[in-house]
C-alpha positions in Angstrom: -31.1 -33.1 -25.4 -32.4 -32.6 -22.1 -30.2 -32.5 -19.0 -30.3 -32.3 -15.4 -27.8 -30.6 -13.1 -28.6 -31.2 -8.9 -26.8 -28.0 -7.2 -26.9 -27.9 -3.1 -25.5 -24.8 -2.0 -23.7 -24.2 1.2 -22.7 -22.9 3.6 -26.5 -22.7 4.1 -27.8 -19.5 4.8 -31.8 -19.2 4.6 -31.3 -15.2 4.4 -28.9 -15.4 1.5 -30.6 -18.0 -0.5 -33.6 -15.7 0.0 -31.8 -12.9 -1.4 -30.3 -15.1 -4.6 -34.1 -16.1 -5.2 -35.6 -13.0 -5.3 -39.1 -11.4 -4.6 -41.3 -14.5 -5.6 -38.6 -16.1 -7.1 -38.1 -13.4 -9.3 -34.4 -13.5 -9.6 -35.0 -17.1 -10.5 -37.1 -16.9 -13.2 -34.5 -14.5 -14.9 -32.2 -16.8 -15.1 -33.9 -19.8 -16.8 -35.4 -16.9 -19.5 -31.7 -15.9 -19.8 -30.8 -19.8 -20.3 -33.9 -21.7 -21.6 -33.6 -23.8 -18.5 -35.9 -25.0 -15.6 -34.9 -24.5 -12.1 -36.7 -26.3 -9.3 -35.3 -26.0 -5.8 -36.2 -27.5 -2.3 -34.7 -25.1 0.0 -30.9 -25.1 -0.4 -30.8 -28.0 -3.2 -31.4 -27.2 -6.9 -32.2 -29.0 -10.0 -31.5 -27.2 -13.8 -32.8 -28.8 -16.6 -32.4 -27.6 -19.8 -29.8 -28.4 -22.6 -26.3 -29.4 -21.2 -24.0 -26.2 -21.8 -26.6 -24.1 -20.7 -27.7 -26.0 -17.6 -24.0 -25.6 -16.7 -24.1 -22.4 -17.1 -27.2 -21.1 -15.1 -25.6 -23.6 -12.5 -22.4 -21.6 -12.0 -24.6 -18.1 -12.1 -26.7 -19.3 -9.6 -23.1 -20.6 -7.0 -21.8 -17.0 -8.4 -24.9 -15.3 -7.5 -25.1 -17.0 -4.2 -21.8 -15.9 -3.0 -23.1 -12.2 -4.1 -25.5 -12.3 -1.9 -23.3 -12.1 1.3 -21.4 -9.4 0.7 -24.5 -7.2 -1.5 -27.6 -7.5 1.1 -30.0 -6.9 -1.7 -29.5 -8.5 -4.9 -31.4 -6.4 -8.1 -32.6 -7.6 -11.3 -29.5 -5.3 -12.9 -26.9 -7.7 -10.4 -28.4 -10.4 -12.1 -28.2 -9.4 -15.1 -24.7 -8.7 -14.7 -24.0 -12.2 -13.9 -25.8 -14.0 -16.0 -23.6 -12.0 -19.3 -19.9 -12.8 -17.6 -21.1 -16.7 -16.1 -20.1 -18.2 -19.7 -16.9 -17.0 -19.7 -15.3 -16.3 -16.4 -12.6 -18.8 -14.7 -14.2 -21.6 -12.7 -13.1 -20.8 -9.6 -10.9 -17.5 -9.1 -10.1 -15.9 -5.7 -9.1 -13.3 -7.1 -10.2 -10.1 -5.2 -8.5 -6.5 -4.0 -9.4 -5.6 -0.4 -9.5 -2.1 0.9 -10.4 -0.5 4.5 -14.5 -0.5 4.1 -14.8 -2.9 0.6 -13.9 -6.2 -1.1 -13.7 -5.3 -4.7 -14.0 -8.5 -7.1 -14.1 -8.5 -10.9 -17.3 -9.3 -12.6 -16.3 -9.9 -16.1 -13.1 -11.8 -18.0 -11.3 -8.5 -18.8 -11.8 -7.2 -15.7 -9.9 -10.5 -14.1 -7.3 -9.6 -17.0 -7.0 -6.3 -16.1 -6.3 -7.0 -12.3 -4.0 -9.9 -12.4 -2.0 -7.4 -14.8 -1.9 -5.0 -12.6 -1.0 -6.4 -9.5 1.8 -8.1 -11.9 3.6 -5.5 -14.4 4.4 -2.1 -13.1 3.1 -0.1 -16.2 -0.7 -1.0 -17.7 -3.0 -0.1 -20.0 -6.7 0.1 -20.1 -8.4 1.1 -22.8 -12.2 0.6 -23.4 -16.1 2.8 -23.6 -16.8 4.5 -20.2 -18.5 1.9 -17.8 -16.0 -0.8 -17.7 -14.5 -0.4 -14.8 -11.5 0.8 -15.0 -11.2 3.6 -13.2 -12.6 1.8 -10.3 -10.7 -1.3 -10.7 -7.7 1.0 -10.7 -8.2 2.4 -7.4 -9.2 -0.2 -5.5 -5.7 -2.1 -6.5 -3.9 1.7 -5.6 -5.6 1.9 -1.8 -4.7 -1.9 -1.5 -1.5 -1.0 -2.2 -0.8 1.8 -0.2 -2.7 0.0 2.8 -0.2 -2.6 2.7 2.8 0.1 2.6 3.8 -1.6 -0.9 3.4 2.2 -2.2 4.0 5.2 0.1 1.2 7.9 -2.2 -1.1 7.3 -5.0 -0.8 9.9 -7.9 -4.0 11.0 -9.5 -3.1 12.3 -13.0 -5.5 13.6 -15.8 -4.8 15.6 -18.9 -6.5 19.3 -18.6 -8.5 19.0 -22.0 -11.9 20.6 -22.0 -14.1 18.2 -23.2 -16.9 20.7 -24.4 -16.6 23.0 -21.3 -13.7 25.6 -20.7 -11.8 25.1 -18.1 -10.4 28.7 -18.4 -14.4 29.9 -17.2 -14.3 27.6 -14.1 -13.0 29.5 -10.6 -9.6 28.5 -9.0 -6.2 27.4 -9.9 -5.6 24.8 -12.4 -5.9 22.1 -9.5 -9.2 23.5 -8.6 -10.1 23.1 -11.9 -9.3 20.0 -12.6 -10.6 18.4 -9.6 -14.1 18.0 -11.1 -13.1 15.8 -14.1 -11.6 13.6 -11.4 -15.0 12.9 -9.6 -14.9 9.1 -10.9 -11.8 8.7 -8.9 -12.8 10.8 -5.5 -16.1 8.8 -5.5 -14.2 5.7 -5.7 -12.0 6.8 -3.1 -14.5 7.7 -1.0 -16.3 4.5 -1.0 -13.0 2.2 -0.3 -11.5 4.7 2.8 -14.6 6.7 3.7 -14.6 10.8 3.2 -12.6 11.9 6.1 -9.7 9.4 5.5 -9.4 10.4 2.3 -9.8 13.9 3.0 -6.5 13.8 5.3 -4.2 11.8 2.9 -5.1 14.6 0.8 -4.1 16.9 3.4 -1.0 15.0 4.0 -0.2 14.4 0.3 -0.6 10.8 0.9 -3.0 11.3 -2.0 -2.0 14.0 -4.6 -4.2 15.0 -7.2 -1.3 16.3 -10.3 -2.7 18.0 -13.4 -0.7 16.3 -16.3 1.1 19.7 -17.4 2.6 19.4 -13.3 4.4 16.2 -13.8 7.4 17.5 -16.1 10.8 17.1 -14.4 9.9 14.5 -11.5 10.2 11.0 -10.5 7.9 9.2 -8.5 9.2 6.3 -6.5 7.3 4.4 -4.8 3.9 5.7 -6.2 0.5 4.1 -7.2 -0.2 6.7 -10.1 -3.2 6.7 -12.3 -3.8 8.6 -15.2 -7.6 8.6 -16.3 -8.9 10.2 -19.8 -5.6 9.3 -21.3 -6.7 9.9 -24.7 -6.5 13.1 -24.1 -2.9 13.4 -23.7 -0.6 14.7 -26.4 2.2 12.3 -28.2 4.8 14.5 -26.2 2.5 14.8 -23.3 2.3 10.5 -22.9 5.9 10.4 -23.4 6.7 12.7 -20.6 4.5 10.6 -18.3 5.8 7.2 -19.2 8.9 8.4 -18.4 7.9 9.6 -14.8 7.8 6.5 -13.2 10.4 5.5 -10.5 12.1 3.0 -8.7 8.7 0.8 -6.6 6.2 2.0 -8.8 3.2 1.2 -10.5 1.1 3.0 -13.4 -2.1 2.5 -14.9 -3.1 4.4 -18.1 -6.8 4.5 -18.8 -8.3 5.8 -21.8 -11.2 5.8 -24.6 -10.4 6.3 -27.6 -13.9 6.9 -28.9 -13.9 10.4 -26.9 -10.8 11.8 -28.0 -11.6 15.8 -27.3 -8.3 16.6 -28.7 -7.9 19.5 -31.6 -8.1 18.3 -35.1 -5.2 16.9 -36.6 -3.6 16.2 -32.8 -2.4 12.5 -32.6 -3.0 10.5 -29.5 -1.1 10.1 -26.9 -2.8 6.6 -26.2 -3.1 5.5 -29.5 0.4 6.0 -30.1 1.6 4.1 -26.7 -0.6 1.3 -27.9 1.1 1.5 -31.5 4.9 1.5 -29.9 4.9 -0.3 -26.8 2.2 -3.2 -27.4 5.0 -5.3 -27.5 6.9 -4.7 -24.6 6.4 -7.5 -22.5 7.0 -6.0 -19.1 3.8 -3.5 -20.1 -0.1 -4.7 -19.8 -2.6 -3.6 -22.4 -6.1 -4.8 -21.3 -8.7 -4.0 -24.0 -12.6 -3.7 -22.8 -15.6 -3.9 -24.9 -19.4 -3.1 -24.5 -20.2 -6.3 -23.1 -17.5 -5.0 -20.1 -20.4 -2.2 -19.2 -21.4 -2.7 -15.9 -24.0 -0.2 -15.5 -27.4 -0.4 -16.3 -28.3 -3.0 -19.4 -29.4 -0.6 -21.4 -25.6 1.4 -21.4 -24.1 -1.8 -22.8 -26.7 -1.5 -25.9 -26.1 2.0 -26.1 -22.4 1.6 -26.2 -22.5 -1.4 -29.3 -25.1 0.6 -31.2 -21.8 3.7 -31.2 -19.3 0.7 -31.6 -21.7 -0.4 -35.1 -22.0 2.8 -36.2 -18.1 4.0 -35.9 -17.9 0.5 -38.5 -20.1 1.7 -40.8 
């Protein structure tokens, strides 16, 4: 049965509301394909008809997609998208959001709010999931929020040397040079939260520290935000070691895929092991992402649950 929902959104803003709507109501018509709906509006004031549950629906992407268009100046078809997979199923109303010096960083699906609220609440985590997710990024937003508000005094940036179809050995520099390319994802990231020269003199400073797994044998880190990326990569003894690392005002977030283990044959991981022993520990958080998690172009998402059906087979 047929249902209508009336929608005023406000505080009215005739630049934003032109950004939600699109280029001839493009963004607009996207949504009611996506719902089976029809969506008439008079300026700031909509009306959805279409079957109850999905009415609902396209009415809480279109107030989440109208609060994304103050803070993105020029909404995309792919932003859109991107809302209109999560709008089902995240909270109602969450404030939920990790601010840094030049961004506000705000989760756009239900793991992702998982994955935060675990973070900024247990001092060990897990997040395991395809490439895409988020996690990475989600991690060091919550690690320069932290160290902005002095609850941390460094961030860590940890990643097991593992070749993943390049050698390492043929690349110039020490092992730190060398390694400092597999940890692009988390420079970019940095980049964009503290701007380049910022983060160029915590580096300086070893406010930020870039540590090649094999480095962190014999210390303690107190009062650290440490994040170890490809963590599928490490060893059983090599995940151990790290685990055991963390200090008195820390916090640790382990991030891994286990679908690109580049690991020798016959080498167990470290990640799937951790997951094996400590999932019950209740003071550590495991947040598991899936392809519908992919926040990059539609397309990856498909690509991502075609591997996920074919591992199953």
């Amino acid at each position: 049965m047929a249902n209508s929902i009336t929608l005023h959104l406000s505080p009215e803003d005739n630049i934003r509301l032109a950004n939600l709507c699109g280029n001839c109501d493009e963004h607009l018509r996207q949504i009611e394909h996506y719902f089976q709906v029809q969506i008439n509006n008079r300026g700031h004031e909509f009306q959805i008809v279409g079957p109850a549950d999905k009415a609902k629906a396209a009415s809480k992407a279109i107030q989440r997609l109208y609060e994304e268009a103050q803070s993105n100046p020029q909404l995309m078809p792919t932003n859109v998208n991107l809302v209109l997979r999560t709008s089902e199923e995240m909270p109602e109303k969450s404030d939920l959001m990790i601010q840094t010096r030049k961004t506000q960083v705000k989760p756009r699906t239900p793991n992702q709010h998982r994955y935060l609220e675990r973070i900024l609440h247990h001092d060990i985590n897990f997040g395991i999931g395809p490439a895409g997710t988020g996690k990475t990024y989600l991690a060091v937003a919550c690690a320069v929020q932290a160290l902005e508000r002095n609850q941390v005094q460094r961030i860590v940036l940890v990643r097991p040397a593992v070749e993943a179809g390049e050698k390492l050995g043929f690349l110039p520099g020490d092992l730190t040079q060398k390694v400092d390319p597999y940890l692009r994802p988390l420079y970019d990231a940095l980049y964009e939260m503290l701007g380049f020269e910022y983060v160029e003199k915590l580096l300086e400073r070893n406010v930020i520290e870039i540590a090649p797994l094999a480095f962190m044998r014999g210390r303690t880190l107190n009062e650290a935000f440490i994040i170890l990326d490809e963590s599928q990569n490490t060893t059983v003894e090599q995940m151990k070691m790290f685990l055991t690392r963390i200090g008195h005002g820390s916090c640790a977030v382990v991030n891994g895929d286990l679908t690109q283990i580049d690991l020798p044959k016959h080498t167990y991981s470290g990640l799937q092991q951790a997951i094996d022993i400590l999932s019950d520990v209740q003071e550590i958080s495991f947040t598991h992402f899936v392809a519908k998690d992919v926040i990059r172009h539609a397309l990856v998402q498909k690509i991502v649950e075609a591997y996920e059906q074919h591992g199953k087979k």
